[in-house]
PASE-192037 format. One record per residue (C-alpha): x, y negated, z; residue number from 1; residue in one letter. Coordinates in steps of 0.5 Angstrom, whole numbers. Layout:
! residues N
x:X; y:Y; z:Z; num:NUM; residu:A
...
END
This chain:
! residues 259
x:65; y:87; z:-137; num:1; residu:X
x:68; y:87; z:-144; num:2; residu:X
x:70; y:95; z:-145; num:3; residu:X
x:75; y:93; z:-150; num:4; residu:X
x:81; y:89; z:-150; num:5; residu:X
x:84; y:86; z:-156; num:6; residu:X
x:90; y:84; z:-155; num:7; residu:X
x:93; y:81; z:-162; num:8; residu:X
x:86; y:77; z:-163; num:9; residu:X
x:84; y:70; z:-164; num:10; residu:X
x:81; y:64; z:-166; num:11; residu:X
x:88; y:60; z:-167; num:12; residu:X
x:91; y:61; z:-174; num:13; residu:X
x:97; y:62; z:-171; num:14; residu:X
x:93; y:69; z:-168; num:15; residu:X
x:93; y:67; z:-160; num:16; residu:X
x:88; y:66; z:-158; num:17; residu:X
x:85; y:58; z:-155; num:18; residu:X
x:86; y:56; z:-147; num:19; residu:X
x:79; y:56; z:-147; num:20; residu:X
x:76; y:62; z:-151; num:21; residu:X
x:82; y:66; z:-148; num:22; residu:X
x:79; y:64; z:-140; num:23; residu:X
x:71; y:64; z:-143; num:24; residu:X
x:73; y:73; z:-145; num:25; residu:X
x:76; y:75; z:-139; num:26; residu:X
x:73; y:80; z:-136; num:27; residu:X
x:73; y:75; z:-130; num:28; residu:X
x:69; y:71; z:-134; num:29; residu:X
x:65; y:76; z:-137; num:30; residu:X
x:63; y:79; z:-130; num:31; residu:X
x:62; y:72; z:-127; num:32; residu:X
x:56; y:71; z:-132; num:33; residu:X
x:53; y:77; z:-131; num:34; residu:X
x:52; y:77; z:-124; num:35; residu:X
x:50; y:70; z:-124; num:36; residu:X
x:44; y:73; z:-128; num:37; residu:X
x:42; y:77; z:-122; num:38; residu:X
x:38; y:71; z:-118; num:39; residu:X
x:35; y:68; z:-125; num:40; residu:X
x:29; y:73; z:-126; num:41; residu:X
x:26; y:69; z:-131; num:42; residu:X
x:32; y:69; z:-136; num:43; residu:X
x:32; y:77; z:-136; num:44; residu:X
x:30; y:81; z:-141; num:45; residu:X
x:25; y:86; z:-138; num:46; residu:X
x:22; y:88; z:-144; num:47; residu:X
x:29; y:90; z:-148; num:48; residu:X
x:30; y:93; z:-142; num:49; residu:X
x:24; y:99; z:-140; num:50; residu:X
x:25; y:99; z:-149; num:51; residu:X
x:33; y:102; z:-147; num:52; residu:X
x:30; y:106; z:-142; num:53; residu:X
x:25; y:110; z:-147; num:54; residu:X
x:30; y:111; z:-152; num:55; residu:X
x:34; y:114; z:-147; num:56; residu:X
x:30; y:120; z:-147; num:57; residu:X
x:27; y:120; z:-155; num:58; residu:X
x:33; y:117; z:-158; num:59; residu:X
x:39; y:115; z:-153; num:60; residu:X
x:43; y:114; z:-161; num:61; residu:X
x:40; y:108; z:-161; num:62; residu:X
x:40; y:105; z:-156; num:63; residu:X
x:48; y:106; z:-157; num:64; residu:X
x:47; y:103; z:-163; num:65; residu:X
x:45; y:97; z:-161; num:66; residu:X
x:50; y:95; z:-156; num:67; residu:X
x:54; y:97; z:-164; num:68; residu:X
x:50; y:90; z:-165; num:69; residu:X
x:52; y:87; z:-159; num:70; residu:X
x:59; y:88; z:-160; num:71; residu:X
x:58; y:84; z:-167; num:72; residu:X
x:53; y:78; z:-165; num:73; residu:X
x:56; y:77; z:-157; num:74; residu:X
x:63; y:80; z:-158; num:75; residu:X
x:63; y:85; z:-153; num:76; residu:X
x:59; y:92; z:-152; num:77; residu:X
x:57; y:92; z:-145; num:78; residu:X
x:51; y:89; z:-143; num:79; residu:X
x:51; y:83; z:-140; num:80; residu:X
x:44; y:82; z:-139; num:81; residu:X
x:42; y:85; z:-131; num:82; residu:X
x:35; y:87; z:-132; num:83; residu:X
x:37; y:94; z:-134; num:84; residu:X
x:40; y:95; z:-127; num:85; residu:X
x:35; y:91; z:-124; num:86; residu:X
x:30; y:96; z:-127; num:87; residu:X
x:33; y:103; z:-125; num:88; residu:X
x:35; y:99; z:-118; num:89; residu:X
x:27; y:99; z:-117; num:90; residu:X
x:26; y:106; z:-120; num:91; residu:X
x:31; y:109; z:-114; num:92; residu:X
x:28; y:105; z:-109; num:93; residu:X
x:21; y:108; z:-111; num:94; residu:X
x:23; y:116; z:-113; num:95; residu:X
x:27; y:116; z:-105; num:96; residu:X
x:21; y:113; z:-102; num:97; residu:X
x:17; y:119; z:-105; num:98; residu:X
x:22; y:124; z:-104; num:99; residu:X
x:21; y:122; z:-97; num:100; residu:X
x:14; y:122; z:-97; num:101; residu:X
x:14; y:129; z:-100; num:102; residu:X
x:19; y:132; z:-95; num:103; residu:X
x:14; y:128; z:-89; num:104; residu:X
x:20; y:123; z:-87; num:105; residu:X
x:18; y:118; z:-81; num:106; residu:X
x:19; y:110; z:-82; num:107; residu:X
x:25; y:110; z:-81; num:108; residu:X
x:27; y:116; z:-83; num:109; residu:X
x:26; y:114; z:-91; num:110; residu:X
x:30; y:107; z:-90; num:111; residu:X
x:36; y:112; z:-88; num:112; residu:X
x:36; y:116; z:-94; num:113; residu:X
x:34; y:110; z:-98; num:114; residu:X
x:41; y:107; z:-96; num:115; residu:X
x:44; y:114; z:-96; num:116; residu:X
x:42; y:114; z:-104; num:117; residu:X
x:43; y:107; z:-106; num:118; residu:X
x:50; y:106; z:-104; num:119; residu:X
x:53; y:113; z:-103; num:120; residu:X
x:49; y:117; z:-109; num:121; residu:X
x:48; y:112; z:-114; num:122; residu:X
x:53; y:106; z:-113; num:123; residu:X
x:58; y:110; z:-109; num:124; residu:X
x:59; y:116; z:-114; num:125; residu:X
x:58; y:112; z:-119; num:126; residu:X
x:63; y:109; z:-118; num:127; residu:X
x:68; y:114; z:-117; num:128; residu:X
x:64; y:118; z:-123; num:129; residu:X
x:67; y:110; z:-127; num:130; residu:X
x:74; y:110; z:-125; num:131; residu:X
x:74; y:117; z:-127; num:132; residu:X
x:72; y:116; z:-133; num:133; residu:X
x:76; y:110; z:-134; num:134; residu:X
x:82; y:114; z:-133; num:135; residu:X
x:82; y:119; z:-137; num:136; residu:X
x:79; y:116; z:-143; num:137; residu:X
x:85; y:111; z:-144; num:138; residu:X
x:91; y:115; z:-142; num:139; residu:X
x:87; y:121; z:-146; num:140; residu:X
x:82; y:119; z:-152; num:141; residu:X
x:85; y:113; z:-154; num:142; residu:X
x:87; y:114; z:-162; num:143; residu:X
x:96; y:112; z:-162; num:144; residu:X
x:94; y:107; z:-168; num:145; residu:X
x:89; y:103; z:-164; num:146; residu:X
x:93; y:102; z:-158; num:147; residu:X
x:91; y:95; z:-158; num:148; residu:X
x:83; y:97; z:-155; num:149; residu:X
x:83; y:99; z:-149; num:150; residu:X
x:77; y:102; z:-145; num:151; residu:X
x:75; y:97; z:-139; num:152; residu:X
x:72; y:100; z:-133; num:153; residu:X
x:66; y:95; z:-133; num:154; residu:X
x:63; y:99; z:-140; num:155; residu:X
x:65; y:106; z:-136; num:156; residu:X
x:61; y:104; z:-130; num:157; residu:X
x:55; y:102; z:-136; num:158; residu:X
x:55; y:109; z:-140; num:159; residu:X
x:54; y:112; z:-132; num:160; residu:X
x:48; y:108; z:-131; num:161; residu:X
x:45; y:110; z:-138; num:162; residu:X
x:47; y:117; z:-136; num:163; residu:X
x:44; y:117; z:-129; num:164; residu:X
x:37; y:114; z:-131; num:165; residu:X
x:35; y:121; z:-134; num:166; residu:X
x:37; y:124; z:-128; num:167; residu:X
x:34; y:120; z:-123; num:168; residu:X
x:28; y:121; z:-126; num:169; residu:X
x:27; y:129; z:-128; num:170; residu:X
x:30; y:130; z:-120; num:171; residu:X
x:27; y:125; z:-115; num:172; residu:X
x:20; y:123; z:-120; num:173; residu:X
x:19; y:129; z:-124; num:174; residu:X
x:21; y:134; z:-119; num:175; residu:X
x:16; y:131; z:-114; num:176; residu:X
x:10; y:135; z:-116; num:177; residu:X
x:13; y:141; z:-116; num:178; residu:X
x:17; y:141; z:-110; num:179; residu:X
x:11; y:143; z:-104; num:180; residu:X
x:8; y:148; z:-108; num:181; residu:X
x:12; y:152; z:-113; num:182; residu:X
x:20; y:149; z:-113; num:183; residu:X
x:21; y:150; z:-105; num:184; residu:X
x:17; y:157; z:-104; num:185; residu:X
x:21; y:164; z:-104; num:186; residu:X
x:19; y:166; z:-110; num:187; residu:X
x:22; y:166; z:-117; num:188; residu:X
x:19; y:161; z:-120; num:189; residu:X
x:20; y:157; z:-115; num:190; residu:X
x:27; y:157; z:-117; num:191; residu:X
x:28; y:157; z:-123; num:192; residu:X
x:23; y:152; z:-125; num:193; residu:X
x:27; y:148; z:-120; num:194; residu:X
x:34; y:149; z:-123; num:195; residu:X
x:32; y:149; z:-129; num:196; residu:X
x:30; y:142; z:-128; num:197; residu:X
x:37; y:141; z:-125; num:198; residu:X
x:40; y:144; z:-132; num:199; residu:X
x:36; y:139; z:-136; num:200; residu:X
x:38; y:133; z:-131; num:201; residu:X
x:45; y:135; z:-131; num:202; residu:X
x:46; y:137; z:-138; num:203; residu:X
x:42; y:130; z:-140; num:204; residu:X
x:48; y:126; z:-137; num:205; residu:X
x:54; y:130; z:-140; num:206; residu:X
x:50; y:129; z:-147; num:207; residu:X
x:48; y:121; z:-145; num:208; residu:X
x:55; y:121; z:-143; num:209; residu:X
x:59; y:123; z:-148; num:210; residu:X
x:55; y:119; z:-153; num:211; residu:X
x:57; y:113; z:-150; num:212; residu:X
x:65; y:114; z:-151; num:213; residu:X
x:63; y:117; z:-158; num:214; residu:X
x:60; y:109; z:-160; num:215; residu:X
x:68; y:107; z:-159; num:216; residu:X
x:71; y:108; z:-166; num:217; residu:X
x:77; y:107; z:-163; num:218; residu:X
x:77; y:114; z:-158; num:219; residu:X
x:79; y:121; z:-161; num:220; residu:X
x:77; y:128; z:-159; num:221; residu:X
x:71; y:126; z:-155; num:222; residu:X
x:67; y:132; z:-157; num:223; residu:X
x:72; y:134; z:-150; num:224; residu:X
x:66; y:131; z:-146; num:225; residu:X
x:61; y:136; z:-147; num:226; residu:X
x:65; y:143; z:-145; num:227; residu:X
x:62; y:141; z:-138; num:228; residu:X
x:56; y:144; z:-141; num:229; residu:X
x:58; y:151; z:-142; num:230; residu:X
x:60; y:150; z:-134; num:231; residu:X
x:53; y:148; z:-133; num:232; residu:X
x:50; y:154; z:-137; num:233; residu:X
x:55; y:160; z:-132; num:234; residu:X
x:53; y:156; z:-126; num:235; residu:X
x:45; y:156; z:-128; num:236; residu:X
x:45; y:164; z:-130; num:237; residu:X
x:49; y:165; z:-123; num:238; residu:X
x:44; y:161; z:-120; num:239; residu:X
x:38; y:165; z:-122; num:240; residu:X
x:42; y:171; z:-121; num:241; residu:X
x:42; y:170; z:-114; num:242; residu:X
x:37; y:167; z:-112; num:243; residu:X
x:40; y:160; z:-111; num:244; residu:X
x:35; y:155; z:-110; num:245; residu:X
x:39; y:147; z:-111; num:246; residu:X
x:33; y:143; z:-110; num:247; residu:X
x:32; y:147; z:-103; num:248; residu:X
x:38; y:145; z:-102; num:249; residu:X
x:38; y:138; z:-104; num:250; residu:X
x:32; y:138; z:-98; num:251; residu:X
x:35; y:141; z:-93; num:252; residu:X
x:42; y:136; z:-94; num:253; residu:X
x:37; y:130; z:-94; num:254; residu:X
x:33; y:132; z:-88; num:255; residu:X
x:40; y:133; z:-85; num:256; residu:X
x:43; y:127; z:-87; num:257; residu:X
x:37; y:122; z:-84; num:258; residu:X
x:38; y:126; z:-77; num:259; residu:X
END
């Protein structure tokens, strides 16, 4: 889970790392710990964890900053405490049983898109969103002077999840109470209460996003990340211009899928 290598590091005088410091930070290691945590409830810190969530909407720098101290304390950015994920795994689980209540989904119905959600939406995407990602702020943002540093995937796969916690929030909690009587209507207030909604949730990930790669002090250039805002703005102004609604469409392809 380590989202840096440092190759020329060690415990040792000679610079090479110990047989048993090397095998305790391999991201093997790392990944087998962090997992292990997953059915030890009691060692989880919950509280910790709704904090990084607040923050991530009042103040997303300091919840960034404090993986800056986890990297100094634990030697690693990631975190290696599950509760985090254990927590947006419960917020997804509760926004996709009120979408489906909201769209009058039978049973069955809402544990199909539930299902569709959690492993195509949010693991599924994310994953890909990851590797992405990962690519390319190794082969690009790297600085020539720190190639010792790499970005790992398992720091990119977190920076997506900090990023998507705001989204789900804005477009499968916030949302819900305006779906029925205003966002779905076939007025104008309609959409654009619905795709400005859009604009804020998507424009939070690019912004949560980009600061997760800026807290790596080996990357250069990662202002890169936020030209997608100016992308996002066009496509806004084109959607009010034309009267597309996005979160009707987003109702209809998740009726369209449980069927």
């Amino acid at each position: 889970m380590l989202p840096t290598t440092l190759v020329n590091s060690g415990s040792q005088g000679n610079g090479v790392l110990s047989r048993r410091d090397a095998a305790r930070h391999t991201a093997g290691a790392k990944r087998y710990k962090y997992l292990r945590r997953l059915f030890h409830f009691r060692q989880m810190d919950f509280e910790f964890a709704l904090w990084q969530m607040l923050y991530l909407f009042t103040s997303p720098q300091r919840v960034y900053r404090n993986f800056h101290y986890r990297k100094q304390t634990k030697d690693q950015w990631a975190r290696d405490d599950p509760a985090f994920l254990v927590l947006l795994s419960i917020w997804l689980c509760v926004s996709t049983v009120g979408f489906g209540f909201v769209l009058d989904m039978g049973f069955f119905e809402t544990i199909k898109l539930l299902l569709w959600v959690v492993f195509i939406d949010c693991v599924g995407v994310g994953l890909l969103i990851a590797t992405l990602m990962w690519f390319i702020s190794n082969k690009y943002l790297v600085k020539q002077q720190n190639r010792d540093y790499d970005v790992e995937w398992g720091y990119a796969f977190d920076v997506h999840l900090n990023a998507f916690y705001p989204l789900l929030v804005i477009l499968h909690f916030i949302q819900l109470f305006f779906i029925n009587y205003v966002i779905i209507s076939d007025s104008v207030i309609g959409y654009f209460v619905g795709n400005t909604l859009w604009l804020i949730a998507i424009g939070y990930y690019i912004y949560v996003t980009f600061l997760g790669y800026s807290a790596l002090p080996f990357l250069k250039n990662t202002a890169i990340l936020l030209y997608p805002f100016a992308l996002l703005i066009v496509l806004y102004l084109i959607s009010l211009a034309c009267g597309w609604n996005f979160t009707k469409m987003l109702c209809s392809f998740y009726k369209y899928r449980v069927k």
